[in-house]
C-alpha positions, 0 to 999 in steps of 0.5 A: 673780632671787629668788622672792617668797614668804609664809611660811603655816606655819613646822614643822620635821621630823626626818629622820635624827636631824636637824632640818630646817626646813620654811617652807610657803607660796605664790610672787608668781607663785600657786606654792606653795613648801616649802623645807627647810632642815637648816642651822638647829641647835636650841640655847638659852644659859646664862650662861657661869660656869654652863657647868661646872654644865649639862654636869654636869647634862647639856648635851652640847654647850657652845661659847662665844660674843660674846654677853651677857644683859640683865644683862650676863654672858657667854654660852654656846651649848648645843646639842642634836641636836632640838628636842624634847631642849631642854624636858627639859633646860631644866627640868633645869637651871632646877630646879638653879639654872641660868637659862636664855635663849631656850630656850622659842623655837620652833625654826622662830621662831628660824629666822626671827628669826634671818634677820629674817624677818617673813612676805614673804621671797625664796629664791634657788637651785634647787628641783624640782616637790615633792610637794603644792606646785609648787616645793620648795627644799632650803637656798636662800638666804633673805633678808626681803622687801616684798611682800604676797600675796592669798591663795586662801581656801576657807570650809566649813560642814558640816551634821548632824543636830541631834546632830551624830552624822550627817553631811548635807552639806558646802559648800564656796565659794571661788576659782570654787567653789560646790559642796555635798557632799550625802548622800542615798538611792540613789534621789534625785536631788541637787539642781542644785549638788549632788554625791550620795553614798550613803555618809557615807564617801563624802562624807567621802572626797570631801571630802579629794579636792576640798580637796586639788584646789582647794588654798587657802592658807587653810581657813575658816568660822564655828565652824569648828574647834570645831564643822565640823572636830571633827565631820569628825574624829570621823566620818573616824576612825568611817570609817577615812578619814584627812582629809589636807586639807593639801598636805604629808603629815599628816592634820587635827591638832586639839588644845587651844588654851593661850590663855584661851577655851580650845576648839581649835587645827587644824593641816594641814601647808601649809595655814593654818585661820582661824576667822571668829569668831576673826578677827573677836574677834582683831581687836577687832571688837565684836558683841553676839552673834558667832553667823553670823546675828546678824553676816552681818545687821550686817555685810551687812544679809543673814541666814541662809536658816534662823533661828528656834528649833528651827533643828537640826530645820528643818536635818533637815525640809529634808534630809528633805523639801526638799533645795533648801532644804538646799543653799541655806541650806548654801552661803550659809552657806559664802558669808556667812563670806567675804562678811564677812572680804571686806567686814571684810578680816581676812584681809587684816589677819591678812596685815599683821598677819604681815608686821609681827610675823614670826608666822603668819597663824592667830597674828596675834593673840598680843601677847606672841609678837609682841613676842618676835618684834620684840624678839628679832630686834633684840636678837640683832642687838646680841649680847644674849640674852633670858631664857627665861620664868619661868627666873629670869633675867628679874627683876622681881616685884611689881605692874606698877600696870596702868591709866590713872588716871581723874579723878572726873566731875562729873555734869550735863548739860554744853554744849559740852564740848571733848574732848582726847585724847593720840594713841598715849598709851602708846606715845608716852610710850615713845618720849619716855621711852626706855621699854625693857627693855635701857635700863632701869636698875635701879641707875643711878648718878649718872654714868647721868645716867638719865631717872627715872619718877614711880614710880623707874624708871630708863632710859638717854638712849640710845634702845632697841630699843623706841624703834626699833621705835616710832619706825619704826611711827609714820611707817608708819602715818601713811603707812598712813593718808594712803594709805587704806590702812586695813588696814594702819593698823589692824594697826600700831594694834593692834601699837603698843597690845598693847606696854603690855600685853605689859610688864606680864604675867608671861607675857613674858620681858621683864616688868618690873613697873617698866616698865609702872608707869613708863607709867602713871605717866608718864601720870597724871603728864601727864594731871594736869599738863595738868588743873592747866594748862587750869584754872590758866592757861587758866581753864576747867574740866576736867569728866573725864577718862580715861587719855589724855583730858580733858573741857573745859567751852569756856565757848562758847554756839555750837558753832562757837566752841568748835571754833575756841577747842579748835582754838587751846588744843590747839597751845597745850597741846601746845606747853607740855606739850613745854616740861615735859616738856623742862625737867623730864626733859631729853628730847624730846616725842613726845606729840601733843594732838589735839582728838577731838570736840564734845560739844554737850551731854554728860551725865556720869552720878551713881553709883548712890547719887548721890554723885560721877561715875560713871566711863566713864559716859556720853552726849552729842551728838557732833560730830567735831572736823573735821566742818563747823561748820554739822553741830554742832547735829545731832551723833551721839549716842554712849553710852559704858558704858551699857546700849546698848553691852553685849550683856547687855541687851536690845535693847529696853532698848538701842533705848530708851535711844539713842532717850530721849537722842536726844530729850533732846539734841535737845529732842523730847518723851519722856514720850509716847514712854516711855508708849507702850513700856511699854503696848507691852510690857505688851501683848506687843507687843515680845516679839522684843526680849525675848532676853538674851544672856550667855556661859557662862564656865564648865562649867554644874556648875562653878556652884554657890555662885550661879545666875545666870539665863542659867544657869538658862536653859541648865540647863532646856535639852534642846539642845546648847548653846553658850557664848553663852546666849539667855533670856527671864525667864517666869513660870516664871522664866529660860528659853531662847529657842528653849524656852519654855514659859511666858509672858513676864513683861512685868513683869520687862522693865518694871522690870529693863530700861526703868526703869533706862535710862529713869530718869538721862534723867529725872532730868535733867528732873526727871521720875519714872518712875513719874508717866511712864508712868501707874503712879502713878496706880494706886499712889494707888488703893491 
């Protein structure tokens, strides 16, 4: 009987001059597993008629195959003794002219692309107690499975001294741990939960001791690899400990992250590291501040035990004086990281997101890989490499002509307002028209009898590999969502919505500008037909729209009557949007209309200048298309790009602005209200509401040509700062929040921040702001 198993970390070793593929992970029964395999031969392809050239250019084994490009030429296996001879050559050969194909795949990703293996697996054949793992399997059978595990997760949070040179304790919290490292002099006494140690070595030594003896699948905490890991790196080797945290032989590996937020990649051999943060960002999880506390409160309605400014030396002050103290803000640290992938169940998502992509868990989030991954299994299994990137055998140039078009608003205070949305948009329109790499046609001929894009791309009648993938996932995820598996729905949404995306950058070895031009054409060129249909022959009038969404003036007095006239125009629209689309390119419509929401009133903004709609701007009261009819009046007020939903605004701005369009939709006096924050806060009666909050998006030097404030701020700054800046404008102008030094300039926050959200809900009024809150009053005494 086979071993269910998942597949944690895919490497590779070399022993004895030969590559041999190690699949770390654990067993459906909790064993852990490594199987090594030496059956895998490292190898990349060139197109055959080039074969003679990359022997002279140094190839030193060439063996024919059945196997054709994209284009349609021949191809021929190049192999080489390890995995790390193939970039030299490569390289060779690209400068010479010679494309090359798939020889930037991984060598354990092609070991699993090959066998379709996408994170479940079975093994079959024998194995022996191994060293670190329980069961160790030497070339076994190997074949894909269905099965998901629930993986063994440890969260760590260390603490140091505010310049993170002094190591003070180490919480660890996990499957039945609760436990906190602790150093302290020889004559205290550790505190219940709480184990001492004299010496920092000591404690660091300790700490491999009880990873390695709790042994979880997966290490995790909130910064963890930037901040608790680099810094246990830094003291380990200070101390000559080697931190050898994984399950196979290795210590703590980190090195410099390639993707575009830069920071660190940390690697234990057996073992997987997720970064809190990272899960949460990966998985398109907004937060106005990404910080532990700021989370754990909107997530858990919980903070941290310490908060405030000068946290560093309230962290030293209780080690020195109050070490209960220090213990407890330690592990719940630990325990509010687990509390919130718990509750948000990332890890679970990181888990299906593997299972759908064939990527390791701590990779989930790489589109482009996991397209590679999708598309290279179903295109080998067609007898058809892939060009390698950027080797010159993947064509394409030019402008991919990203993004939705968006009609022009028409700015009001509107009633009624019917919002139709195309469901799946991108990906629908790839499945209706057979949008994919191998069936694109760059030169199709009249006998092609090709589906022809707005913008002159060419594709095949035969559906592609894309269309397959595609047409599996949207069944799964309808499943998914009648099963209230609600995991698993959210990882097939973000796989389906990253394939545009992955079309059309430069960085994937299937880029096509064409392709992705040909979805957005397709797009604006549905969206316009549909505006021209609700307006022309329906005779309602279209007030916005954008990339896959059209606002509809219902023409409705009760809200209940325009849910049932949107109910019976969106089965109308979508059945005559699939007879277009039918008697125009002759394929079958996968498009579906649905009837997202109600505005019962919405206010579409005017620009800045006051001339024409102002695009992905605006407020309204919401009602769900299948909420009960008698809810309607009530609604939920939704901002969408406004001021409230952007981190860089405060959170008396934000707070203000959601309360001024509830009254306004709602009919409730505002003009006491306004008056009375802004005498609030010219009293200092808000000032905790006062913080901005920005990101650095480069080293503080790099800034030169301007200074904005939040770098202002972070200049006068004589803490260690991270990359997200908390500031308050003084008198004295930008200034840390946890360092001022001067007082606030109520003034600032006054006309920066309450006038600007204040003034578009007053203008639908007639109102001005300054009548409102009584200055021009003190304007006419001058």
């Amino acid at each position: 009987m086979p071993d269910l198993g998942f597949v944690l970390q895919p490497t590779y070793r070399v022993v004895q001059g030969r590559a041999v593929v190690h699949l770390y992970g654990v067993l459906e029964g909790g064993e852990t597993f490594l199987v090594r395999d030496d059956r895998q031969v490292p190898c990349f392809y060139v197109r055959t008629e080039h074969g003679e050239r990359a022997a002279k250019l140094g190839a030193p084994e060439l063996s024919p195959t059945d196997l054709q490009t994209l284009d349609g030429h021949t191809a021929t296996r190049i192999t080489v003794p390890v995995p790390t001879d193939i970039p030299a050559l490569r390289d060779r050969l690209t400068s010479h002219g010679v494309p090359v194909y798939e020889a930037d795949v991984r060598f354990p990703r092609r070991y699993l692309i090959d066998r379709g293996i996408r994170g479940s697996l079975s093994l079959s054949g024998e194995w022996r107690p191994g060293r670190g793992v329980d069961r160790d399997y030497l070339n076994p059978g190997v074949e894909p499975a269905d099965w998901s595990p629930r993986l063994s997760v440890l969260s760590i949070d260390i603490e140091t001294d505010p310049t993170a040179s002094r190591l003070l304790s180490i919480a660890l919290f996990g499957p039945g741990v609760a436990e906190v490292l602790l150093l302290r002099p020889e004559n205290s006494p550790a505190p219940a939960g709480a184990v001492r140690f004299i010496r920092e070595r000591d404690l660091l030594t300790a700490l491999v001791r009880r990873v390695r003896a709790i042994d979880p699948d997966v290490i995790t905490g909130w910064n963890v690899v930037d901040f608790d890991l680099r810094v246990l790196d830094q003291l380990a080797k200070q101390h000559g400990v080697r931190l050898d945290l994984g399950r196979g032989p290795g210590a703590l590996r980190l090195r410099r992250s390639q993707g575009p937020r830069g920071g660190l990649e940390a690697s234990l051999p057996g073992r997987v590291v997720l970064d809190g943060i990272q899960l949460l960002r990966g998985a398109f999880v907004r937060m106005d501040s990404y910080a532990l506390g700021a989370v754990a409160k909107e997530v858990l309605g919980e903070g941290k035990l310490i908060e405030g400014q000068d946290r560093g030396a309230q962290i030293l002050e209780a080690w020195e004086h109050d070490p209960e103290l220090l213990v407890a803000y330690n592990l719940a640290d630990a325990r509010l990281v687990l509390d919130i992938l718990d509750k948000l169940q990332l890890i679970e998502l990181s888990v299906q997101r593997s299972r759908l992509t064939g990527l390791p868990i701590d990779r989930v989030a790489g589109s482009i890989a996991a397209f590679d991954f999708l598309y290279l299994t179903e295109l080998g299994r067609r007898g058809v490499v892939a060009p390698s990137v950027g080797s010159g055998g993947a064509g394409g140039s030019g402008d991919a002509g990203l993004g939705g078009h968006v009609l022009e608003p028409v700015p009001g205070l509107w009633p009624n307002v019917l919002v139709f949305d195309f469901k799946s948009l991108y990906p629908s329109l790839m499945r209706t028209f057979h949008i994919d790499p191998l069936g694109h046609l760059p030169r199709p001929r009249p006998e092609d009898d090709a589906i022809v894009a707005p913008n002159g791309a060419a594709f095949s009648r035969e559906p592609g590999i894309l269309t397959g993938i595609l047409d599996a996932l949207f069944p799964r995820r309808e499943d998914a969502k009648k099963a209230g598996d609600d995991v698993a729905s959210h990882a097939i949404k973000i796989l389906m919505n990253s394939f545009y995306g992955v079309l059309g950058t430069s960085a994937c070895r299937f880029y096509r500008p064409e392709l992705a031009g040909a979805i957005t054409a397709w797009g604006r060129e549905i969206l316009l037909w549909t505006q021209e249909r609700i307006e022309t022959v329906h005779g309602l009038r279209v007030l916005y729209g954008d990339t896959d969404s059209l606002f509809v003036l219902s023409g409705e007095d009760d809200p209940a009557a325009a849910l049932r006239l949107g109910a019976e125009l969106r089965r109308t629209l979508e059945g005559e949007i699939a007879a277009h689309i039918s008697q125009t390119w002759g394929v079958e419509s996968r498009l579906e209309l649905e009837l997202e929401k109600l505005y019962v009133q919405v206010l579409l903004m005017a620009t800045r200048g006051g001339r024409g709609g102002a695009r992905k701007r605006y407020a309204g009261l919401r009602v769900d298309a299948g909420a009960p009819a008698e809810k309607a009046p009530e609604g939920e007020v939704e901002l969408v790009g406004l001021e409230a939903v952007r981190r860089d605004w405060t959170d008396l701005a934000k707070g203000v602005q959601r309360e001024l369009y509830d009254r306004l939709f709602h009919g409730r006096d505002l003009e006491a209200y306004l008056r009375r924050v802004v005498t609030g806060v010219r009293a200092g009666e808000h000032d905790s509401e006062l913080v901005y909050r920005k990101a650095l998006r480069k080293p503080l030097e790099d800034y030169t040509a301007t200074t904005p404030p939040h770098v202002a701020a972070a200049r006068k700054s004589k803490k260690r700062r991270r990359r997200l800046i908390s500031y308050v404008v003084t008198t004295a102008g930008p200034e840390p929040a946890d360092e001022r030094q001067h007082p606030l300039d109520h003034e600032h926050y006054v006309q920066k921040q309450l006038r600007p959200v204040a003034e578009p809900v007053l203008s639908v009024l007639d109102l001005e702001f300054d009548r409102v809150v009584g200055d021009d009053a003190q304007l006419r005494l001058w």
